[in-house]
GULUM-242294 format. One record per residue: residue in three letters; x, y, z of N, C-alpha, C in turn. Coordinates in pm, whole numbers, padded with zeros to 5 digits, always signed. Each point is the difference from the previous one (the first is absolute). Example, Ala and Ser with C-alpha at 12.3 -4.5 7.8 and 13.67 -1.06 7.14 Angstrom:
// GULUM-242294
Ala+01319-00569+00780-00089+00119+00000+00090+00120+00000 Ser-00035+00105-00072+00082+00119+00006-00077+00109+00073 
//
This chain:
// GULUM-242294
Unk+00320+00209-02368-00071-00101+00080-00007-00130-00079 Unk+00044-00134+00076-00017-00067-00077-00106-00093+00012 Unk-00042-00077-00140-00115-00075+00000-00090-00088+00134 Unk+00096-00044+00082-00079-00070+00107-00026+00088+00096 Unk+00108+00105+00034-00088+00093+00127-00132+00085-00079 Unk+00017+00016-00123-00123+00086+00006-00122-00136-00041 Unk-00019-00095-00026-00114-00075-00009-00040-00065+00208 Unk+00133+00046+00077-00047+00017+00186-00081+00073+00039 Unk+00054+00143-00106-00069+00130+00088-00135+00001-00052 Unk-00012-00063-00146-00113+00013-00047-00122-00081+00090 Unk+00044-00132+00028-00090-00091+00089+00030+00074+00177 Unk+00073+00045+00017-00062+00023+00162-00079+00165-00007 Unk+00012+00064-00148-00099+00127+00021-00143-00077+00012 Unk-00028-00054-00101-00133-00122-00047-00052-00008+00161 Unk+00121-00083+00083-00043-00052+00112-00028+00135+00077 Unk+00065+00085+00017-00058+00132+00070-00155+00053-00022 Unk+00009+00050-00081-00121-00025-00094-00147-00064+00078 Unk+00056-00135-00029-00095-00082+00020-00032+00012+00178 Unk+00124+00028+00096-00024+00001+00108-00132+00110+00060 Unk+00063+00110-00096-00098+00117+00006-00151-00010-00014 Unk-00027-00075-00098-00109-00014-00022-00109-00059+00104 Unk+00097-00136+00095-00103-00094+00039+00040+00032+00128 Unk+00039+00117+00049+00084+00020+00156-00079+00171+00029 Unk+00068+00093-00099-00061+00106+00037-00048+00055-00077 Unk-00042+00009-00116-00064+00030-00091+00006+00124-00115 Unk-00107+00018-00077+00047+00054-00080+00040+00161-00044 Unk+00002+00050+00152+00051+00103+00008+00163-00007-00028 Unk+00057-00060+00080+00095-00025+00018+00071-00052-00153 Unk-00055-00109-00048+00018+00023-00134+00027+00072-00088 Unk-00086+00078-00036-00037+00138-00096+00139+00085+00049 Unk+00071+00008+00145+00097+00064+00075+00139-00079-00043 Unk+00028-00098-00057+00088-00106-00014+00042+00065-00131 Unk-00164-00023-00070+00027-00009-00178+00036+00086-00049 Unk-00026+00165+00067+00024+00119-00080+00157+00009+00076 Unk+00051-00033+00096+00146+00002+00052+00086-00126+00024 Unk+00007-00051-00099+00107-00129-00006+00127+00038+00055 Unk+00028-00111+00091+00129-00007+00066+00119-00095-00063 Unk+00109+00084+00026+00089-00050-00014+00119-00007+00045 Unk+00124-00123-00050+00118+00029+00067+00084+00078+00018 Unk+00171+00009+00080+00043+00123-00015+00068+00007-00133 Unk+00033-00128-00044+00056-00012-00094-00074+00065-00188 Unk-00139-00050+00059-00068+00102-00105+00014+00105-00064 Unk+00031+00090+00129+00027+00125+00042+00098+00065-00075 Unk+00088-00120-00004+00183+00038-00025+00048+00029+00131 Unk-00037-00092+00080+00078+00047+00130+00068-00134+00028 Unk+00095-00037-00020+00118-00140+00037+00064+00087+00082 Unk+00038-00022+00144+00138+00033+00095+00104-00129-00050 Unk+00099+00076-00019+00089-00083+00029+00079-00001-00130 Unk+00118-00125+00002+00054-00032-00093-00031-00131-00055 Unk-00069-00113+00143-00007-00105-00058-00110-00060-00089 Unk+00021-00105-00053-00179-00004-00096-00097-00113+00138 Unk-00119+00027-00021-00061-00080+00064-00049-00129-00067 Unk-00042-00109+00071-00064-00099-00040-00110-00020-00110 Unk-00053-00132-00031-00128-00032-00116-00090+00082+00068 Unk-00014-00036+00105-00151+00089+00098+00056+00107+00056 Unk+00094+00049+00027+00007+00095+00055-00029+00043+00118 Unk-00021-00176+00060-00048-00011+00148+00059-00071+00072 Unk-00028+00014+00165+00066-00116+00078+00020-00161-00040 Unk-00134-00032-00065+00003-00147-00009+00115-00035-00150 Unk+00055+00096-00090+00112+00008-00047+00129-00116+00031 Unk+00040+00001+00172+00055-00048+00098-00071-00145-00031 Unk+00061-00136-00045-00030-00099-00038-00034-00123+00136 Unk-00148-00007-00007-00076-00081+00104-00063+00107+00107 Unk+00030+00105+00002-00122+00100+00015-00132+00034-00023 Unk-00083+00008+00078-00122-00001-00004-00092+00101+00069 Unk-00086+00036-00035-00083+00148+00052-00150-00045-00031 Unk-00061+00049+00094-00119-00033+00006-00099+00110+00046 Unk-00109+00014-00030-00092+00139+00071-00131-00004-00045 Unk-00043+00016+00190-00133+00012-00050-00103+00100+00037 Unk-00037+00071-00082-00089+00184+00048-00099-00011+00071 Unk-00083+00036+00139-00064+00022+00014-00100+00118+00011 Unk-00080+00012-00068-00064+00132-00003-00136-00040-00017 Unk-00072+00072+00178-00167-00042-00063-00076+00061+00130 Unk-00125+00011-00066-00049+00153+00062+00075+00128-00027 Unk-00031+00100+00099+00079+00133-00018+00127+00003+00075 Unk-00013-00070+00133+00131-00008+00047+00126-00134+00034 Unk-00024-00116-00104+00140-00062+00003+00042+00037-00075 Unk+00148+00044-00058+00095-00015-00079+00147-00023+00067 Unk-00005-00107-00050+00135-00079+00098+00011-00130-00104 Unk+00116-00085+00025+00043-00129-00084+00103-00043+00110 Unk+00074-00133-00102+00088-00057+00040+00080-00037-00117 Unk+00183+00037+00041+00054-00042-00095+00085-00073+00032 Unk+00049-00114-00062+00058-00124+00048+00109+00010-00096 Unk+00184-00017+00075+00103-00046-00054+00074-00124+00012 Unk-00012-00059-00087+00014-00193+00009+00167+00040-00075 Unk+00099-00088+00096+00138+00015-00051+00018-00101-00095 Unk-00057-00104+00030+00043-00109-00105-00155-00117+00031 Unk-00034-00069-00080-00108-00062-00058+00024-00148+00142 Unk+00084+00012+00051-00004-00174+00112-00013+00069+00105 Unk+00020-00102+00098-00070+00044+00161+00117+00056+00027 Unk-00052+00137+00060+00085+00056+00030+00074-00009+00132 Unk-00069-00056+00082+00008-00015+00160+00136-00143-00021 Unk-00014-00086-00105+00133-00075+00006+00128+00044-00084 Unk-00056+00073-00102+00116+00035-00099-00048+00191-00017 Unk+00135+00026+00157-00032+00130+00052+00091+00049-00112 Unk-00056+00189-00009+00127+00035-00083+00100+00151+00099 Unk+00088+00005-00033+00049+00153+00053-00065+00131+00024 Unk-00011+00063+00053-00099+00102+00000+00096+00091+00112 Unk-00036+00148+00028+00020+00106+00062-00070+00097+00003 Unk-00005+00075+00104-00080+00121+00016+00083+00147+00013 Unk-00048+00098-00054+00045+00112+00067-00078+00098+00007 Unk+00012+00107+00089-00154+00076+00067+00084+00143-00022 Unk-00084+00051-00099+00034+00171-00012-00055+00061+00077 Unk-00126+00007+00045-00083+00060+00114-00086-00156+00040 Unk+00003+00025+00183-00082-00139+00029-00140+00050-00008 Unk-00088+00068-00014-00131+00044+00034-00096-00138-00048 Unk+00023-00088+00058-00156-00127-00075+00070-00078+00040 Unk-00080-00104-00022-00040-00146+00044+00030-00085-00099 Unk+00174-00093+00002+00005-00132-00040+00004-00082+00053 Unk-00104-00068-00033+00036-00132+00074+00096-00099-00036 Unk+00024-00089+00086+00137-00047-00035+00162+00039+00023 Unk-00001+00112+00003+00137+00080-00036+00106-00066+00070 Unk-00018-00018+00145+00100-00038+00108+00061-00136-00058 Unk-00115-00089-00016+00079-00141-00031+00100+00043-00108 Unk-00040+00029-00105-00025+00040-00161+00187+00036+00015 Unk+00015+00092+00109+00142+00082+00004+00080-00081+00122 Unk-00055-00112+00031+00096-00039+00115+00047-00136-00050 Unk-00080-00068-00120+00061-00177-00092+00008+00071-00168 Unk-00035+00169-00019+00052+00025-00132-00099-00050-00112 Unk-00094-00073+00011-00075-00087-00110-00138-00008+00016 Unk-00087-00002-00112-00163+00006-00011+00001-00122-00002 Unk-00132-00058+00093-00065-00145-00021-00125+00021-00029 Unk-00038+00124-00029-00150-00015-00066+00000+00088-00107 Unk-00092+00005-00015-00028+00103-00148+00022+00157+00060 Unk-00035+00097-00061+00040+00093+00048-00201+00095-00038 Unk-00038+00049+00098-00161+00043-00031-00002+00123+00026 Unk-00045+00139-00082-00002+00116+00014-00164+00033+00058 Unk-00040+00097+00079-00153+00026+00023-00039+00123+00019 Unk-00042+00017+00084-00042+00119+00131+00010+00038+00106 Unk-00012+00072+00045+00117-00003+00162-00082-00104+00081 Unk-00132+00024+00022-00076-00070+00151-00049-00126-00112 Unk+00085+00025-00082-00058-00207-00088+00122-00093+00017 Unk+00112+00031+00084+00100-00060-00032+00009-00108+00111 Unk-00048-00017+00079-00040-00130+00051-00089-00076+00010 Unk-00113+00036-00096-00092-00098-00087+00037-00051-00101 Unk+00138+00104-00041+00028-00121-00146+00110-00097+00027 Unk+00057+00053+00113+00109-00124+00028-00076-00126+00073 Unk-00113+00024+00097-00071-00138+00052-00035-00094-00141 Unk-00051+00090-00127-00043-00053-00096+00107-00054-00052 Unk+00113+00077-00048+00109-00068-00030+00075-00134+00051 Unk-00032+00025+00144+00077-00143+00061-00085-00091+00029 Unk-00180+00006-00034-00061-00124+00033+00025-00050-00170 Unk+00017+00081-00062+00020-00083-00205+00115-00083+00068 Unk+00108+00086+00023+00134-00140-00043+00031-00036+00114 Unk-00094+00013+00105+00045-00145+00100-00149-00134-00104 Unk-00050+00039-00050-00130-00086-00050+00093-00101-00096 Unk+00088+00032-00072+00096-00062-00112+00059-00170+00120 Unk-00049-00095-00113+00056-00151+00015+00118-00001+00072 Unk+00087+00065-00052+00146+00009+00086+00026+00084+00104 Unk-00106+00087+00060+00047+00093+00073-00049-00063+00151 Unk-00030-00113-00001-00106-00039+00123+00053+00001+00134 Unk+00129-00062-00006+00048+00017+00139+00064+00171+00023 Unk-00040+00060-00068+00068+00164+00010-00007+00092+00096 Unk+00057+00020+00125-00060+00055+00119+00049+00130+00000 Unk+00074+00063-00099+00011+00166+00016+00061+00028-00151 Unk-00064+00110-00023+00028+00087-00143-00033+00154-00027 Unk+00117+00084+00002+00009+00093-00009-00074+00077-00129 Unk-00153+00044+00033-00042+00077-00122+00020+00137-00026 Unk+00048+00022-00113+00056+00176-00026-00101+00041-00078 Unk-00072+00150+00071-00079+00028-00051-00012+00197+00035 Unk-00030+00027-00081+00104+00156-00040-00184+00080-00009 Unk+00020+00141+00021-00091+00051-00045+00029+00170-00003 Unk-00123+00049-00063+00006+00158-00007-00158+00029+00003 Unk+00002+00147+00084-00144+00008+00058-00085+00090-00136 Unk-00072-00101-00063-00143+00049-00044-00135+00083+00068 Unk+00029+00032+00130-00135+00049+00044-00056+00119-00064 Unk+00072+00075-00039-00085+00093-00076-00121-00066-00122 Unk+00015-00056-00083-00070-00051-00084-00074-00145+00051 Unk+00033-00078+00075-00063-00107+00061-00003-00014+00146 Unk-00093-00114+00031-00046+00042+00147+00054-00091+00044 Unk+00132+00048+00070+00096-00127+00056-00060-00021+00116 Unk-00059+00058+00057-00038-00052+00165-00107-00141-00072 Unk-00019-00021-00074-00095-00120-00058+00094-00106+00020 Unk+00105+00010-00012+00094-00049-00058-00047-00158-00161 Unk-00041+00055-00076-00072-00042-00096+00092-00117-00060 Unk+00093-00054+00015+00115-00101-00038-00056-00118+00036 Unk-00047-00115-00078-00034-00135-00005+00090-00118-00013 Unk-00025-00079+00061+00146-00117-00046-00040-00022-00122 Unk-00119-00043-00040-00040-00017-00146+00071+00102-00079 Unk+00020+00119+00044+00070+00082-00129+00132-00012+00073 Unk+00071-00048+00056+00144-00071+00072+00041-00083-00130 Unk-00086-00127+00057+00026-00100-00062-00019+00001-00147 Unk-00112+00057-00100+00015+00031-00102+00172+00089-00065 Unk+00006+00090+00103+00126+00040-00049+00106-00064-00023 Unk+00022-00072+00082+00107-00129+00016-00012-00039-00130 Unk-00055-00104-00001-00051-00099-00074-00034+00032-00150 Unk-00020+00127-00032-00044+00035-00135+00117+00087-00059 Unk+00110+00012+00060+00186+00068-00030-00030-00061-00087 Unk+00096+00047-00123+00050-00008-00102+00097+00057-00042 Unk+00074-00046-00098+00155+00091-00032-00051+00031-00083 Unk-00111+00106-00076-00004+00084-00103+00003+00123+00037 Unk-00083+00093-00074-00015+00127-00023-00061+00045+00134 Unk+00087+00119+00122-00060+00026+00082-00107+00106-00022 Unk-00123-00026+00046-00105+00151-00010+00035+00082+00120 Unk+00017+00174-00044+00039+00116+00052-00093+00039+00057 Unk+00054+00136+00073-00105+00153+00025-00104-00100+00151 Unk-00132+00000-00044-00108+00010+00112-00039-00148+00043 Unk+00078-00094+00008-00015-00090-00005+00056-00130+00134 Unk-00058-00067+00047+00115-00052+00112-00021+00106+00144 Unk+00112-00047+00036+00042+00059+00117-00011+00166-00031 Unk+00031+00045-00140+00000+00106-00034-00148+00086-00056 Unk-00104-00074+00040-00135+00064-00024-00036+00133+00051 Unk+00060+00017+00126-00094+00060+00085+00133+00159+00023 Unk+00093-00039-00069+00196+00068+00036-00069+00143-00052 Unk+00087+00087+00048+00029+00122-00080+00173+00063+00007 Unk+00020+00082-00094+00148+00037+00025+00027+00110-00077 Unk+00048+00110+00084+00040+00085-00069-00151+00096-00022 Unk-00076-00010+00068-00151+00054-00003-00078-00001-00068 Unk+00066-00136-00134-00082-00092-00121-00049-00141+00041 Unk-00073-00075-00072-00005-00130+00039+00167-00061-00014 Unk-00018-00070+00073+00146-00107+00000-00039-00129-00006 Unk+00054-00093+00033-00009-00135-00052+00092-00077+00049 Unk+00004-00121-00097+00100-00118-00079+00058+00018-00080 Unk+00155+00022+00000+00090-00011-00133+00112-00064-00011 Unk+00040-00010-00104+00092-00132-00005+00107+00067-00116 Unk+00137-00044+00074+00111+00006-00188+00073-00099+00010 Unk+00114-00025-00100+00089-00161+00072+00109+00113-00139 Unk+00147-00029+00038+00128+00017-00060+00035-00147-00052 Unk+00001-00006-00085+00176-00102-00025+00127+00040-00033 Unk+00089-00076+00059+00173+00098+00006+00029-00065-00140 Unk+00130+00054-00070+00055-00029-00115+00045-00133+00063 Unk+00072-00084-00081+00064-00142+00038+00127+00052+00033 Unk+00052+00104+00002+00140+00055+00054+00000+00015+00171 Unk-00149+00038+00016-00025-00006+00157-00069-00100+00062 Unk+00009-00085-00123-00027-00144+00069-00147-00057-00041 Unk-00078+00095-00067-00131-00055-00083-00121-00009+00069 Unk-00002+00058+00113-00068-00027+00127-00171+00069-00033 Unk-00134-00020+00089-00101+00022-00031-00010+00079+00156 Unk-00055+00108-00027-00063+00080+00126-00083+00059-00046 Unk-00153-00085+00140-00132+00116-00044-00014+00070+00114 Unk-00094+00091+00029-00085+00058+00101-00147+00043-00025 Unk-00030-00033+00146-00171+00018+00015+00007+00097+00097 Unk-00103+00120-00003-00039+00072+00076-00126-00038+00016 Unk-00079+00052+00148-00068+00089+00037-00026+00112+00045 Unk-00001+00132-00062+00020+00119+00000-00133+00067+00079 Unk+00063+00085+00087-00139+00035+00127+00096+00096+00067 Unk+00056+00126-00065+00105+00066+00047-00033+00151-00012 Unk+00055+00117+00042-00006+00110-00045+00145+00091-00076 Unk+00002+00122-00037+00163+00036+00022-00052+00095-00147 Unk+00067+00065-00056-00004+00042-00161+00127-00094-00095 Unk-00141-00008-00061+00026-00122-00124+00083+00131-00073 Unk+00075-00084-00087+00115+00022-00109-00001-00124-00092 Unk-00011-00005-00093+00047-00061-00106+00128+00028-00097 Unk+00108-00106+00036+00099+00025-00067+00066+00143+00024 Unk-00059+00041+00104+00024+00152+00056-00032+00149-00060 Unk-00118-00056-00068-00116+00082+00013-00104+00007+00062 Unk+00021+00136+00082-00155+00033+00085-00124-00011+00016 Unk-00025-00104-00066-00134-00026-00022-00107+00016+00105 Unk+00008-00029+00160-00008+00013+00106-00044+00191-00018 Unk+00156+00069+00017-00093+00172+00002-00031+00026-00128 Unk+00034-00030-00135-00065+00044-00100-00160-00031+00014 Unk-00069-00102+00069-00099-00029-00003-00073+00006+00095 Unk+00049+00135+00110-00040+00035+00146-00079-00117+00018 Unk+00100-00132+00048-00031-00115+00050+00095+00006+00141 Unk+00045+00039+00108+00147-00105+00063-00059+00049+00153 Unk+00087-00089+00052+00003+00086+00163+00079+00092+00006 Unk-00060+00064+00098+00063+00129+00107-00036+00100-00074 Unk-00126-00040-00065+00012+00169-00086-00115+00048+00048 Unk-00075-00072+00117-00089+00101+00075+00012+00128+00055 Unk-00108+00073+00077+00051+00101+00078+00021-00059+00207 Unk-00082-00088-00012-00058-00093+00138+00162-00090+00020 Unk+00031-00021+00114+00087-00097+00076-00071-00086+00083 Unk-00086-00051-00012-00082-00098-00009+00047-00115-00010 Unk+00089+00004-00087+00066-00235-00035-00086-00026-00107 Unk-00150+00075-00047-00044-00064-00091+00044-00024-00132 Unk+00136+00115-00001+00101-00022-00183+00055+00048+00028 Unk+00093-00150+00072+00138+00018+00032+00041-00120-00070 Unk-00071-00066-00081+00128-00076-00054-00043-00138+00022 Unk-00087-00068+00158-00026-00086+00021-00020-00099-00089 Unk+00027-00176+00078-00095-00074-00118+00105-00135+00021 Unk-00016-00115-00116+00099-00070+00046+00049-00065-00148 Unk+00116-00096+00028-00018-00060-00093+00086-00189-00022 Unk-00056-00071-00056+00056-00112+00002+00053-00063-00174 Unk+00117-00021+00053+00066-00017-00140+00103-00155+00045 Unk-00021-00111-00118+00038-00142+00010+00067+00016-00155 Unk+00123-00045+00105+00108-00003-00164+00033-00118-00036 Unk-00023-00108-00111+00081-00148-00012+00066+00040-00135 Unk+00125-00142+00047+00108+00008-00088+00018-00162+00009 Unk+00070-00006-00124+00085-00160-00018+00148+00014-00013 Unk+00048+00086+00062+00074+00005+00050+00057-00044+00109 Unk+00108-00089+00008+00025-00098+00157+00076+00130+00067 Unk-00108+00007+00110+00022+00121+00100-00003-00060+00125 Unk+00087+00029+00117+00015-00059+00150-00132+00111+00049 Unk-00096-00013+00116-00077+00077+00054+00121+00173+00037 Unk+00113-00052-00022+00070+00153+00073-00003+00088-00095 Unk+00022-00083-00133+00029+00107-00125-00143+00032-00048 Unk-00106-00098+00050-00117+00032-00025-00083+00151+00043 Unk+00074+00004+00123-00032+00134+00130+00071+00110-00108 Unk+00110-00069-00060+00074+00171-00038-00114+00031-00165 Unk+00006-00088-00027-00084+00010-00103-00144+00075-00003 Unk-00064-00062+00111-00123+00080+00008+00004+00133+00076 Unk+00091+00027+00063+00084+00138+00067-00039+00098-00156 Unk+00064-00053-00105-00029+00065-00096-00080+00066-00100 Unk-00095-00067+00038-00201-00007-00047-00042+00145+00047 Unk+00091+00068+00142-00043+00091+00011+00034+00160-00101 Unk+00088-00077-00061+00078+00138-00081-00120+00045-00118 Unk-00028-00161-00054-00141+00037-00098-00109+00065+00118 Unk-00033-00018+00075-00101+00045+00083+00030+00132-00039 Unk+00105+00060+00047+00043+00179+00047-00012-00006-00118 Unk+00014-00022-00123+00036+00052-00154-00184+00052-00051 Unk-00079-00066+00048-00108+00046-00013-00067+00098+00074 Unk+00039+00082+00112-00024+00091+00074-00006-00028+00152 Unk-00051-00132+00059-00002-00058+00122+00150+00040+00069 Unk-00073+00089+00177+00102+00021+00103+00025-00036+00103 Unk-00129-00162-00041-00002-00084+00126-00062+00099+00144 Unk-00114+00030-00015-00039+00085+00103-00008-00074+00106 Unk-00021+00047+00154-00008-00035+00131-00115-00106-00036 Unk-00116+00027-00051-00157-00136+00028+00061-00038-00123 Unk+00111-00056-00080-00013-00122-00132+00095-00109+00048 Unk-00057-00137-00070+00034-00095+00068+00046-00020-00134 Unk+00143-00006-00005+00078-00029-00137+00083-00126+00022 Unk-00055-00104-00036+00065-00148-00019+00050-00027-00113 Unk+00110-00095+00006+00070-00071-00122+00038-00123+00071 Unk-00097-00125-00120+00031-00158+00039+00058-00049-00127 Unk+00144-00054+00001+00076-00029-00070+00015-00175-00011 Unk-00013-00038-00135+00021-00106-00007+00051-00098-00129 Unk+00106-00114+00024+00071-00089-00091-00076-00089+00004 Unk-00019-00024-00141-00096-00147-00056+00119-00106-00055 Unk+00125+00060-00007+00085-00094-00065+00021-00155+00099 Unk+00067-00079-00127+00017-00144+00076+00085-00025+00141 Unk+00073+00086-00054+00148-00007+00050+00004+00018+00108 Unk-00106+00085+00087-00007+00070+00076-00162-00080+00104 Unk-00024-00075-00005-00122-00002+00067+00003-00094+00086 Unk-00037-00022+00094-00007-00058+00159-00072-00083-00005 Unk-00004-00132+00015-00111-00118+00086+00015+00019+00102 Unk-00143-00032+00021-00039+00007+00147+00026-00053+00080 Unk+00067-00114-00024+00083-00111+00084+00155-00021-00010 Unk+00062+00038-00095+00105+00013-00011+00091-00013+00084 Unk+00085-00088+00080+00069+00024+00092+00159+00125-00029 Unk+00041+00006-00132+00058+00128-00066-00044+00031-00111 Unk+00016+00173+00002-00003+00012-00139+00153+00019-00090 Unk-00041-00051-00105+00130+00081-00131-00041+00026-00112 Unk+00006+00148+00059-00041+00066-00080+00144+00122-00146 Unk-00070+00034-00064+00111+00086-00115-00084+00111+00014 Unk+00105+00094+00011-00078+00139+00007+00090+00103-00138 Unk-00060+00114-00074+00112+00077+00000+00096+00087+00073 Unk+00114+00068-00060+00046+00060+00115-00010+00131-00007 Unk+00042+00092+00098-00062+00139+00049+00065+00078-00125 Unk+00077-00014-00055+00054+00076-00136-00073-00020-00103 Unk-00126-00106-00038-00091-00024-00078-00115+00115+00036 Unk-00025+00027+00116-00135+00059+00010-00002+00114-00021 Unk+00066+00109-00065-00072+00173-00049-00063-00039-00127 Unk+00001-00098-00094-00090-00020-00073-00152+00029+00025 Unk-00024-00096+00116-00092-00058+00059-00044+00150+00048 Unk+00071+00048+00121-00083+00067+00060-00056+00176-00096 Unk+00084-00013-00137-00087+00097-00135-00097-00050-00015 Unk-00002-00131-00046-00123-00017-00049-00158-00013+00101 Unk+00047-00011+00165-00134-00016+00075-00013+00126+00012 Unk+00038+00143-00010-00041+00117-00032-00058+00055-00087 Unk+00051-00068-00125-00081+00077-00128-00102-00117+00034 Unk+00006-00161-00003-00185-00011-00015-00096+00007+00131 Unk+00103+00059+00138-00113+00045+00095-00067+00134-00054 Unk+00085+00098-00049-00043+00127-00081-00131-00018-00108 Unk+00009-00089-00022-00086-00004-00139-00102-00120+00034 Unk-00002-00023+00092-00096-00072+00040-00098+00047+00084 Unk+00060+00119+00093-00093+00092+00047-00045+00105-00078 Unk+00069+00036-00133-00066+00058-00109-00146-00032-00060 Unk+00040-00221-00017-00069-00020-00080-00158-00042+00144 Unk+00000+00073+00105-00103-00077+00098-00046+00163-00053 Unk+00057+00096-00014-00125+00115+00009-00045+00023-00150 Unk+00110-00048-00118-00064+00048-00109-00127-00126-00015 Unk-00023-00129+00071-00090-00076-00026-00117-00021+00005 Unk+00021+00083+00129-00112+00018+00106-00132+00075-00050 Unk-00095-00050+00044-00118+00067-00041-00084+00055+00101 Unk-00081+00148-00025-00072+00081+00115-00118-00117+00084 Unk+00021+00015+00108-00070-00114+00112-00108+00103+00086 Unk-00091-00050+00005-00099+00075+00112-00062-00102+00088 Unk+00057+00039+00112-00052-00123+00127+00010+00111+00136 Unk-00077-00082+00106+00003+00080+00100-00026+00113+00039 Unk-00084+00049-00069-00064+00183-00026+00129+00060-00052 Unk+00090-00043-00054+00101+00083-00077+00045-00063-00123 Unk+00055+00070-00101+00030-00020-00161+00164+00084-00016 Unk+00026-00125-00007+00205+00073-00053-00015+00002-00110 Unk+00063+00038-00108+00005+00043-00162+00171-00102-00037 Unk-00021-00047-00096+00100-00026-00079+00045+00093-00053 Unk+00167+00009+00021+00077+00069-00077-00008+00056-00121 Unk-00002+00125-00060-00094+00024-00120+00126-00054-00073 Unk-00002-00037-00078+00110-00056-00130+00059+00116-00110 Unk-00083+00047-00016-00039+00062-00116+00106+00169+00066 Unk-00011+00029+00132+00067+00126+00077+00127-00085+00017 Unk+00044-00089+00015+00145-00050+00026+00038+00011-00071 Unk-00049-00094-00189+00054+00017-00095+00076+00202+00002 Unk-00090+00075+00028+00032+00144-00028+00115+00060+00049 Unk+00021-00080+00116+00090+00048+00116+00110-00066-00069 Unk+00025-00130+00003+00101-00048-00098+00073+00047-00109 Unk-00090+00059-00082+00025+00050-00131+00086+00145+00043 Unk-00070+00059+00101+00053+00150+00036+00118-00029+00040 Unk+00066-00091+00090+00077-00001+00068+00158-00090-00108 Unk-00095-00041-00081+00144-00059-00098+00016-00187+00015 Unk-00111-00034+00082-00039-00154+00068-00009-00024-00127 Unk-00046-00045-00098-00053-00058-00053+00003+00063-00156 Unk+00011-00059-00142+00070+00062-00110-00166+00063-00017 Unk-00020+00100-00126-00075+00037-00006-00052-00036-00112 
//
């Protein structure tokens, strides 16, 4: 590990920490301190061949930005908002490439239709809750129609993604504020993303552990062109987990279908939303094949895309080369070509893989809503790992 990521992890535990204290208190604490979380990489768990980024996160991807903000108060909110900013200018004039592809449709994006019919994001991209997702886009589009330049602006497509928290928070509240909208926006930053219970991912579970927010980013060798790819999840899924293809899932009589009841209650359900950026000059088509691929990391972690999961992938180019004014009467644009991209589509597998790794190893046990999910025990994975040959001993 080198010197600057670990003086990150050190300041956003601090900030965890501190959240605990002045949010839910010091139970929860005392629950933090004796079980420190960590990455997969901690672990010794890297998929893949390629190395990842300084952060090891989406915002990796240069002019990327992530933002989140937790809500948790009383016994039953736990819910957030997490905000993906492609590049630091208005986005509504200096659009960038973008694509969608839908492994299972089960949920609610908003946006999608435009999104897949002009290929390109004009707003930020906002993760939530299912029945919050058109409180955060009103919030979203009264901020940047409010912007000096946006005044004569009479239509803007807001994309806004979600996965259902109701078990742990009381979505019929629908508890989502523009104030925590607009804070999200506005308070992005390209540093160190915070994991696990946090965001959009407060209230998640997956795999019949807490789930979350997680993040990885690849960079290719300069032979494949030097390129930066991150991904963000929100993980809110079911299926038996595997790590690196160990069972961790039945070693830890955790998974679906291992009831005796046919019920639907563990079958797998759940959803999930995963945003891949690259600086890579990608056309929206190669963008589609690209995020087509997000699903392979999905399956690599146990997910079978059940009938109720709403499995999204929003794909997107921050490069120059590639980005659209809004007025433009043409574009010319440089793309690479289709013999460039198996690079690409390795590396959005191993860091979709390890990014939904790193949302459950982050995650911390949540109690909201008359119910309490448990964080992943760490300490039983490590075991399973070790048994199975995962991990050196």
């Amino acid at each position: 590990m080198d010197a600057p990521r670990a003086v990150s992890r050190e300041v956003l535990a601090a900030a965890r920490l501190v959240l605990a204290i002045l949010v839910v208190g010091p139970s929860l604490l005392a629950a933090q301190a004796s079980a420190p979380r960590v990455r997969a990489r901690d672990l010794g768990v890297a998929p893949g061949v390629f190395s990842p980024g300084r952060q090891n996160a989406i915002t990796d991807v240069s002019g990327v930005k992530v933002g989140q903000v937790t809500l948790m108060q009383g016994d039953n909110v736990r819910t957030g908002v997490t905000a993906i900013l492609p590049h630091a200018g208005n986005l509504y004039r200096e659009r960038v490439p973008a694509a969608l592809h839908v492994g299972n449709g089960f949920g609610k994006l908003l946006g999608a239709t435009q999104l897949r019919e002009l290929g390109e994001l004009e707003t930020p991209i906002l993760l939530t809750c299912t029945l919050c997702v058109w409180k955060a886009a009103d919030a979203m589009v009264e901020h940047l129609l409010a912007a000096n330049d946006m005044q004569q602006v009479r239509s803007i497509n807001a994309v806004v993604g979600e996965t259902n928290d109701g078990g742990l928070n009381d979505i019929r509240a629908r508890p989502i504020t523009a104030d925590a909208v607009r804070r999200a926006l506005t308070e992005a930053s390209a540093g160190p993303v915070a994991e696990g219970s946090v965001g959009a991912g407060t209230g998640t579970v997956a795999f019949g552990w807490k789930g979350g927010i997680g993040t990885s980013s690849r960079v290719l060798p300069e032979r494949f062109g030097g390129y930066t790819l991150g991904v963000l999840v929100q993980s809110n899924f079911g299926g038996i987990l595997q790590v690196l293809g160990a069972p961790v899932g039945r070693e830890l009589d955790q998974y679906a279908f291992r009831g005796a009841s046919n019920s639907g209650a563990d079958d797998g359900d759940g959803s999930i939303m995963i945003v891949v950026a690259t600086d890579a000059p990608l056309s929206d088509r190669n963008l589609e094949r690209l995020a087509s691929r997000a699903m392979l990391g999905l399956s690599r972690t146990g997910s079978s895309a059940s009938n109720g999961s709403g499995d999204y992938v929003l794909a997107f180019s921050t490069a120059a080369e590639v980005r659209r004014a809004w007025d433009a009467p043409r574009l010319t644009t440089t793309e690479i070509a289709n013999e460039q991209m198996s690079a690409l589509f390795q590396a959005v597998v191993e860091a979709t893989e390890e990014a939904i790794l790193n949302s459950l190893f982050m995650a911390t046990t949540v109690t909201g809503n008359g119910r309490s999910v448990e964080a992943i025990p760490l300490d039983r994975v490590r075991e399973v790992l070790l048994r199975y040959g995962v991990t050196p001993r």
